[in-house]
C-alpha positions in Angstrom: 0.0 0.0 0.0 1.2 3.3 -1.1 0.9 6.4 1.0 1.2 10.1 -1.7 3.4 12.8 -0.1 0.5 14.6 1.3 -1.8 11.7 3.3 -1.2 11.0 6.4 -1.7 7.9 7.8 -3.1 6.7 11.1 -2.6 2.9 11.9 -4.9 1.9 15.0 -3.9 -1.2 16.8 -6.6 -2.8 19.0 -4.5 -5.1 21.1 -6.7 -8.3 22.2 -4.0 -11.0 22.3 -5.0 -14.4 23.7 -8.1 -12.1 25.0 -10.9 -14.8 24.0 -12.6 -11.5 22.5 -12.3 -11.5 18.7 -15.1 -8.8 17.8 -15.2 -5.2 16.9 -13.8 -2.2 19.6 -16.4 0.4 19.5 -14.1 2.8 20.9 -12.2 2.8 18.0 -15.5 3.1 15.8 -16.2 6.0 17.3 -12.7 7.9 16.7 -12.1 6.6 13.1 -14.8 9.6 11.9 -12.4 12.1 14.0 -9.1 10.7 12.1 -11.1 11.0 8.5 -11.9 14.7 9.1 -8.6 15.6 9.7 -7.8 13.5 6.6 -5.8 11.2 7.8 -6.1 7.5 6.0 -6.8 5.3 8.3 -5.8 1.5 8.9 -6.9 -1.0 12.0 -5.1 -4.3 13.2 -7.0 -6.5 15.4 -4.0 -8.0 17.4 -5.0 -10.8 18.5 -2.1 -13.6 18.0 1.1 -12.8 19.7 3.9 -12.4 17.1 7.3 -11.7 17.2 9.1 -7.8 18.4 10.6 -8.1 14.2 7.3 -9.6 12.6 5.6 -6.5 14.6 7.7 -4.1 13.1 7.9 -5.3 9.6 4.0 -5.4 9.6 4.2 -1.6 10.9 7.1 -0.1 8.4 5.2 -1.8 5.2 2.0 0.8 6.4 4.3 3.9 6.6 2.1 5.2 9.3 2.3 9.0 10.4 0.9 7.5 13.7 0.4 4.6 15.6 -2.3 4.2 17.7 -2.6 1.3 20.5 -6.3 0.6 22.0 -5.3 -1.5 25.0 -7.0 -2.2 28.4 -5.0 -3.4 31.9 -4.2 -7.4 31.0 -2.5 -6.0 27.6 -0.1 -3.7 29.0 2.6 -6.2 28.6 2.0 -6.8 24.8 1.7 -2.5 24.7 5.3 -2.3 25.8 6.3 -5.0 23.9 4.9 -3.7 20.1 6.1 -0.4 21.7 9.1 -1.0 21.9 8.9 -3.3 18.5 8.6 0.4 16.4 10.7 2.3 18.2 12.7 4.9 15.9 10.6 4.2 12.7 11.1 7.3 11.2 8.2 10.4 11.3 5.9 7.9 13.1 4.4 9.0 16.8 3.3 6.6 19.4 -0.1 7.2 21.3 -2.1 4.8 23.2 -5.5 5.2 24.9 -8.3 2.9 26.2 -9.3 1.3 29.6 -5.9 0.5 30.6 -4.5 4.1 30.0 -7.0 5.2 31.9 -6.7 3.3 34.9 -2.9 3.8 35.2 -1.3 6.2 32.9 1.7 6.8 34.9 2.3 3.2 35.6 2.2 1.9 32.1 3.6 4.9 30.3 7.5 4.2 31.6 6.8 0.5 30.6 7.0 1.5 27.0 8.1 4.0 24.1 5.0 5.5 24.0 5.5 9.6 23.1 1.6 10.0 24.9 -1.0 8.3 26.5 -5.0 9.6 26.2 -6.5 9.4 29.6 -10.7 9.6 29.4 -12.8 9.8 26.3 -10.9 10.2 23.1 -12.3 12.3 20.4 -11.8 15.7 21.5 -7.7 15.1 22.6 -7.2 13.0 19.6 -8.9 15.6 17.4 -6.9 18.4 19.2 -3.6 16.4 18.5 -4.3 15.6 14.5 -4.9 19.4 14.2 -1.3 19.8 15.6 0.3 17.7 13.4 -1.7 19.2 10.4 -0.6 22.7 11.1 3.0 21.7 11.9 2.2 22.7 16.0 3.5 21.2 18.9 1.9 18.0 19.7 2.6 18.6 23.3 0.2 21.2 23.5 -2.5 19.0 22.9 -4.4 18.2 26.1 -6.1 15.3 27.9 -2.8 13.7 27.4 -0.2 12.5 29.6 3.0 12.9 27.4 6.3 11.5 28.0 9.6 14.1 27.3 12.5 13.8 28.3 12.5 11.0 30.7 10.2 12.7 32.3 5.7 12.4 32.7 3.4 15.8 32.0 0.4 15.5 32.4 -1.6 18.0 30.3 -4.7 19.5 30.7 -7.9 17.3 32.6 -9.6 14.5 30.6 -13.0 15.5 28.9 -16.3 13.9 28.8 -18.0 13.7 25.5 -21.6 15.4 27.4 -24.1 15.7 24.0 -23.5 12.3 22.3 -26.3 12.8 19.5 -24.0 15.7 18.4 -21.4 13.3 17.4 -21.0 11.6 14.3 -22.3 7.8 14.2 -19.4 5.4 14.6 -17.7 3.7 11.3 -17.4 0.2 11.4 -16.3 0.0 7.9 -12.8 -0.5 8.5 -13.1 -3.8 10.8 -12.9 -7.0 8.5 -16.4 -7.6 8.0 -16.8 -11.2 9.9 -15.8 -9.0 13.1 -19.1 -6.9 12.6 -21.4 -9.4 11.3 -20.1 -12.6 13.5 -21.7 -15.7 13.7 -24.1 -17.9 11.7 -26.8 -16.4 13.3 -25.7 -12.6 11.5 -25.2 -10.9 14.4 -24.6 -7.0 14.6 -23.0 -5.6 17.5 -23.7 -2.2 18.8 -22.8 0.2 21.8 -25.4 3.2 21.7 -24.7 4.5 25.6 -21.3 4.9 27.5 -20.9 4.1 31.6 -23.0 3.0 33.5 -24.6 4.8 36.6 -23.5 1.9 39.3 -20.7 1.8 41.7 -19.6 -2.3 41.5 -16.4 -2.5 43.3 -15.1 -4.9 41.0 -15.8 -3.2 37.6 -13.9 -0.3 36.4 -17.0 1.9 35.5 -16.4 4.0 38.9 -12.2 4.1 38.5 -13.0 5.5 35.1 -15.9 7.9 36.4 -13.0 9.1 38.8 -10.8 10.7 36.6 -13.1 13.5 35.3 -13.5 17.1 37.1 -17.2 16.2 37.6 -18.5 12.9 37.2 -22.4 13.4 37.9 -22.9 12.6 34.1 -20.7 9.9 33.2 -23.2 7.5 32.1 -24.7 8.9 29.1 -27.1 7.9 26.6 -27.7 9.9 23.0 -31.2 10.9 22.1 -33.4 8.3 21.1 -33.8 9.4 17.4 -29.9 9.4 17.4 -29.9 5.5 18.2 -32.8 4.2 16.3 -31.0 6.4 12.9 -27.8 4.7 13.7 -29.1 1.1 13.7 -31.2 1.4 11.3 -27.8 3.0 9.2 -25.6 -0.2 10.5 -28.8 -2.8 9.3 -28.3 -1.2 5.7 -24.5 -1.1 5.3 -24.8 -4.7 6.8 -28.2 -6.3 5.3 -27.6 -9.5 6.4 -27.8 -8.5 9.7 -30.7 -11.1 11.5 -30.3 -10.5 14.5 -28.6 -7.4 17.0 -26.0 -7.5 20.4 -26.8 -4.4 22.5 -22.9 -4.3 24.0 -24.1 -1.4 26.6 -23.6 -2.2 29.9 -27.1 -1.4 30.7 -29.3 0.3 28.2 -32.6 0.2 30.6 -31.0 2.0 33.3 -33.5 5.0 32.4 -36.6 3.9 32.1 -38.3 6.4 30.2 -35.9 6.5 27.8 -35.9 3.2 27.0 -39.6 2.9 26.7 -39.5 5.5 23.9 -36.1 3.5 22.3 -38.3 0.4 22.5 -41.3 1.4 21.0 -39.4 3.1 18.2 -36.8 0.2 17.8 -40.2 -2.6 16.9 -41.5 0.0 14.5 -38.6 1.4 12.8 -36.1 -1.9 13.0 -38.0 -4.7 13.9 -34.7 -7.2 14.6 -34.6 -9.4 17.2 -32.0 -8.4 19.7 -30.2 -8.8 23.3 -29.6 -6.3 26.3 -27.8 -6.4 28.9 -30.1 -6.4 32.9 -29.9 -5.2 36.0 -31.9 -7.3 38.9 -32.7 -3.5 40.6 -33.9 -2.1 37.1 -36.2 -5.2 35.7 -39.8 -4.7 36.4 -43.3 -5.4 34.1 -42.8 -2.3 32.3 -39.3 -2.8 31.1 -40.0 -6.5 30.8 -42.9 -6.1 28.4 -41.2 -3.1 26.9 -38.8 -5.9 26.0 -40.6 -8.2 24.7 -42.5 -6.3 23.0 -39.6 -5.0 20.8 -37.7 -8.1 20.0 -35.6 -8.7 22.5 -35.4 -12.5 22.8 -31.9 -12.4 25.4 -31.3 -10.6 28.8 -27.6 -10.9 30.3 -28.0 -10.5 34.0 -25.3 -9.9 36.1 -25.7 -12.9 39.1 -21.4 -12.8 39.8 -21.9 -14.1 43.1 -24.9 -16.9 44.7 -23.4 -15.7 47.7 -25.6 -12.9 49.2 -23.3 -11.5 52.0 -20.2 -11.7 49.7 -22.3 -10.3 46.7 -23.6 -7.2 49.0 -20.1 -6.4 51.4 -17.4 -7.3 49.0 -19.2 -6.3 45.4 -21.6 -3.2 46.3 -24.3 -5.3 44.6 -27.2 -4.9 47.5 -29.8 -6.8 46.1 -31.2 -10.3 47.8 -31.8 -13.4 45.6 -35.0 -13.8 46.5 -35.4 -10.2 44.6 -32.5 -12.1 41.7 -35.1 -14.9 41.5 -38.1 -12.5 41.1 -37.0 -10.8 38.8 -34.9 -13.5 36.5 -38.2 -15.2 36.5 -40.1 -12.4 35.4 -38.0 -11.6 32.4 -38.1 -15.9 31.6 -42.1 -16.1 32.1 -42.0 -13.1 29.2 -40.5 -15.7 27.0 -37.2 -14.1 27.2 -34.3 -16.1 27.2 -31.4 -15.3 30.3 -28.1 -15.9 29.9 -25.8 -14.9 33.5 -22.6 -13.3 33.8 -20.6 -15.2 36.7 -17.3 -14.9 38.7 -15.2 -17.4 40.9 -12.0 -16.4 42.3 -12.7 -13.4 44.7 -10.9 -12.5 47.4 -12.0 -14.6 50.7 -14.5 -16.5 49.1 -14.6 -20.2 50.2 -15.7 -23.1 47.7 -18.5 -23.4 49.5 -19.6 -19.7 47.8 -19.0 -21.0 44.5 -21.6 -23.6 44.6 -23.9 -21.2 45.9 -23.1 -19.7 42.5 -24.2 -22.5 40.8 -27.2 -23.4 43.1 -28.4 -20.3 42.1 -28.2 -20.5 38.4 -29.8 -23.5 38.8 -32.7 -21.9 41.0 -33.2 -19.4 38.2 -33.1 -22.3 35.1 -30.2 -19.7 33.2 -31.0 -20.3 29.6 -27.2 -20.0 29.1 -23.7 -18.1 30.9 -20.4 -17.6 31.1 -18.0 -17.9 34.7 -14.8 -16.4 34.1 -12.3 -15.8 37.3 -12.2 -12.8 39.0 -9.7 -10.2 38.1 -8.6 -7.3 39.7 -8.1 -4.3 37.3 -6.5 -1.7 38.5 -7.5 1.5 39.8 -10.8 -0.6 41.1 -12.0 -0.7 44.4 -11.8 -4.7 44.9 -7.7 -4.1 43.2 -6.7 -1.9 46.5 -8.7 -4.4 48.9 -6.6 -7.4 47.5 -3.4 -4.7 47.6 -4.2 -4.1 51.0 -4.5 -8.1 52.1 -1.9 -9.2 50.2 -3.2 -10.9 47.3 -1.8 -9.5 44.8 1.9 -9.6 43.0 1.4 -7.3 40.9 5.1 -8.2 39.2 3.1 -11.7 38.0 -0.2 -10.1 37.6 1.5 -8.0 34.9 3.5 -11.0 33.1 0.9 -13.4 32.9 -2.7 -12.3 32.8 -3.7 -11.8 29.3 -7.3 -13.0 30.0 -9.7 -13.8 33.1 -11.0 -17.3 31.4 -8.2 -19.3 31.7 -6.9 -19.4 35.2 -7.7 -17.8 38.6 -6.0 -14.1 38.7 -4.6 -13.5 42.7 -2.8 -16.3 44.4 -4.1 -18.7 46.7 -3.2 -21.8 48.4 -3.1 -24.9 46.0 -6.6 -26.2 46.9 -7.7 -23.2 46.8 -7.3 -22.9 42.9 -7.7 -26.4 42.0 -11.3 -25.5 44.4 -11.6 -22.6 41.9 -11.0 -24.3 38.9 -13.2 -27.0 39.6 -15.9 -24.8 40.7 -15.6 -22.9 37.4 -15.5 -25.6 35.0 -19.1 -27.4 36.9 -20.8 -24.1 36.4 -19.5 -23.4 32.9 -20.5 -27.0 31.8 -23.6 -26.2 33.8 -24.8 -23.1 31.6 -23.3 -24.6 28.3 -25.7 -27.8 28.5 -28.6 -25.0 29.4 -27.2 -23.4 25.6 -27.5 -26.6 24.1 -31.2 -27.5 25.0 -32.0 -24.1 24.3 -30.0 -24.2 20.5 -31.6 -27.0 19.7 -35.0 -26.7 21.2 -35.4 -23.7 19.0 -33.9 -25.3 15.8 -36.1 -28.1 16.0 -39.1 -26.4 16.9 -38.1 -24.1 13.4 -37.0 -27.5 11.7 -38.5 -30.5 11.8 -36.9 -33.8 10.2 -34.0 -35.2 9.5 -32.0 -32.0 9.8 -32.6 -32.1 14.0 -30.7 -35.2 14.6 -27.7 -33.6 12.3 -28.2 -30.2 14.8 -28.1 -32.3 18.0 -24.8 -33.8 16.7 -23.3 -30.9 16.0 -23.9 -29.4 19.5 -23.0 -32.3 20.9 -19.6 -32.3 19.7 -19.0 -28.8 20.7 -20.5 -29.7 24.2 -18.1 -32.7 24.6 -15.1 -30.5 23.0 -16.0 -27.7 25.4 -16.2 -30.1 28.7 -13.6 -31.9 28.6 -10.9 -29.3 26.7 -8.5 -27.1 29.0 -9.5 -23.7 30.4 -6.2 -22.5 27.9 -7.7 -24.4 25.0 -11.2 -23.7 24.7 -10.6 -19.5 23.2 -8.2 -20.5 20.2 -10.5 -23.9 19.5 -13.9 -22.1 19.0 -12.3 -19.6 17.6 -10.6 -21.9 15.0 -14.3 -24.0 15.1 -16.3 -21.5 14.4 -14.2 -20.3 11.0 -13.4 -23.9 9.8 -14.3 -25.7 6.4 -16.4 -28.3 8.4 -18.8 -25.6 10.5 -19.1 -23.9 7.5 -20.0 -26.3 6.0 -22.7 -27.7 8.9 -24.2 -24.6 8.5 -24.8 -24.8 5.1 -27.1 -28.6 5.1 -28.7 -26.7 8.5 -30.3 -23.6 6.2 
């Protein structure tokens, strides 16, 4: 690819190595229309293999990029410094990072690498401030919400700022993701962020650290107007018309009620695809339920974490009872909506004894489907100074080997204390993946009736037998490599 003497080029680099998350970032959806104003070509790498410091930079010199651009959060840091370091000295190129993990820590990652600047907060008005720099041949240093490296020495510059009217920005571009990273799976699905932040304080999630870094924080979680959203799906369904079905990834896009009442009546008239949301036990009643329903949403992901209540209410912030959990799960399943559960093992103090009550109450609920992953403390977060304060962290191996939280537990414990966790994770992850299964094929047979069932039922048996019995460290790269080989592919295609 050639660059002309006048265009400058931006290379973005979303770094999700050994992640287990293979789709699009938004937050760099929402920036490429920034980079194109200020006419800057623009190129994005989804990094999610880890190659070699010389394969890095080889890959980087063949773009000729005017910048690079690293979209990282905290368990990436180490392959940030890496690839950092990788393109150090390529000639007229600058080095900027942003993201969760610049964030959360700017002046602990930034001496880690060769970075020139990190952006700390919300992007678009720093990075827009910084292009117009280069364009006019100004100082970069000048540009603010920036914490810039000179000299051996960190400056921070100016206080982040928080993008307040979101409707007055332009919709995201998705056009530059390979196109099986916006439209993923055989079921066609879209993913979406509309809203940013959320409005609750969980200890361990790193929506409060984040809120915490702004002057004034009273409207961190913000939601554009509702015409805004329904004329940017509706603009994503006809770039992408094979869309069947949509992802919501906002963490929680009922949180104002009226506001989504309007979204959800205009969403069944004006897009009409069924869709998932993400839930909140405190925020599901009959209105929002049938509001719902009504729309298309056939999937609620509900954040259960913990079966322990005590442990779910002192350690977590999250002060609801499961009696209320079990109200209100079974509200949202007696609408006919589907529930899948977000779950963690692996906290700090909690006994295996907790992690069955985990799975108890998934049970209690009948969770349509789930995920457990292992608790991980990101920094900056309330729950990462608590296992600071009693020891359980070394934050030296935290930094060198966490690249994930599905693969092993995250702080140190005794031996039968992880092999506890482990095991614990594994019975409720085999749990909720035999819920998937009867779901999958309940609902392809009930749309299929025949021969083409007992193929189905095959087929997810396989994957349930490859899923139990494979390694926590094997299961991301095999249904990655699963779901894009010549033999699923080719399932799909007798299935239609």
């Amino acid at each position: 690819m050639e660059k002309s003497n006048k265009q400058k080029r931006f290379v973005f680099i979303n770094l999700s190595v050994n992640s287990g998350f293979y789709g699009v970032n938004h937050g760099i959806a929402y920036l490429v229309p920034i980079i194109k104003r200020n006419s800057f070509d623009t190129v994005i790498i989804n990094q999610l293999d880890d190659i070699s410091a010389g394969e890095f930079r080889k890959m980087i010199e063949a773009l000729e990029p005017s910048v690079v651009g690293f979209s990282f959060t905290s368990l990436q840091t180490k392959y940030l410094a890496k690839y950092s370091h990788a393109i150090e000295g390529i000639e007229n190129c600058i080095q900027i990072a942003g993201g969760v993990g610049a964030t959360l820590d700017p002046e602990g990652v930034l001496p880690k690498t060769k970075l020139n600047g990190l952006v700390v907060g919300e992007g678009e008005a720093p990075l827009d401030s910084f292009l117009k720099l280069i364009n006019n041949n100004g100082n970069i240093y000048d540009a603010e919400g920036f914490y810039w490296e000179r000299d051996g020495k960190i400056e921070k510059k100016g206080d982040p700022v928080l993008v307040k009217e979101l409707e007055l920005q332009p919709f995201p571009d998705y056009s530059l993701f390979e196109r099986d990273l916006v439209i993923t799976g055989s079921t066609m699905n879209l993913n979406i962020m509309l809203s940013r932040g959320c409005p609750y304080s969980c200890t361990y999630c790193s929506n409060k650290a984040l809120r915490s870094v702004y002057p004034s924080s009273e409207t961190y979680f913000r939601i554009p107007t509702v015409e805004y959203c329904i004329k940017l799906v509706e603009g994503l369904v006809k770039q992408y018309p094979e869309t069947r079905f949509i992802s919501f990834e906002d963490d929680l896009l009922i949180a104002k009620k009226a506001w989504f009442l309007d979204f959800a009546q205009q969403y069944s008239k004006r897009v009409g695809i069924p869709y998932r949301a993400n839930v909140r036990t405190e925020c599901i009643n009959p209105d929002i339920v049938n509001a719902l329903k009504d729309s298309g949403c056939s999937i609620g992901f509900l954040g259960l974490e913990s079966g322990n209540e005590q442990l779910r209410k002192k350690l977590l912030n999250r002060h609801h009872s499961n009696e209320m959990l079990i109200e209100r799960a079974l509200m949202v399943k007696n609408a006919g909506i589907n529930l899948s559960t977000f779950n963690m093992v692996g906290l700090p103090f909690e006994t295996k004894q907790n992690m069955k009550e985990t799975l108890e109450l998934n049970m209690k609920i009948k969770a349509d489907f789930g995920l457990c992953t292992f608790f991980c403390p990101f920094p900056g977060t309330e729950l990462y100074n608590t296992c600071k304060k009693e020891g359980l962290l070394q934050e030296d191996k935290f930094n060198d080997t966490a690249t994930n939280y599905n693969t092993t537990p995250v702080i140190p414990k005794t031996e039968q204390a992880k092999r506890d966790c482990m095991e614990m994770n594994k019975k409720i992850n085999n749990f909720l993946k035999w819920q998937e299964l009867k779901y999958k094929h309940n609902e392809f047979s009930r749309k299929n009736p025949g021969t083409k069932t007992a193929l189905h039922l095959a087929r997810q048996l396989l994957v349930y037998l490859l899923y139990r019995f494979s390694s926590p460290f094997a299961k991301n790269s095999l249904f990655s490599i699963l779901a894009n080989s010549k033999l699923q592919k080719r399932l799909s295609s007798m299935l239609k």
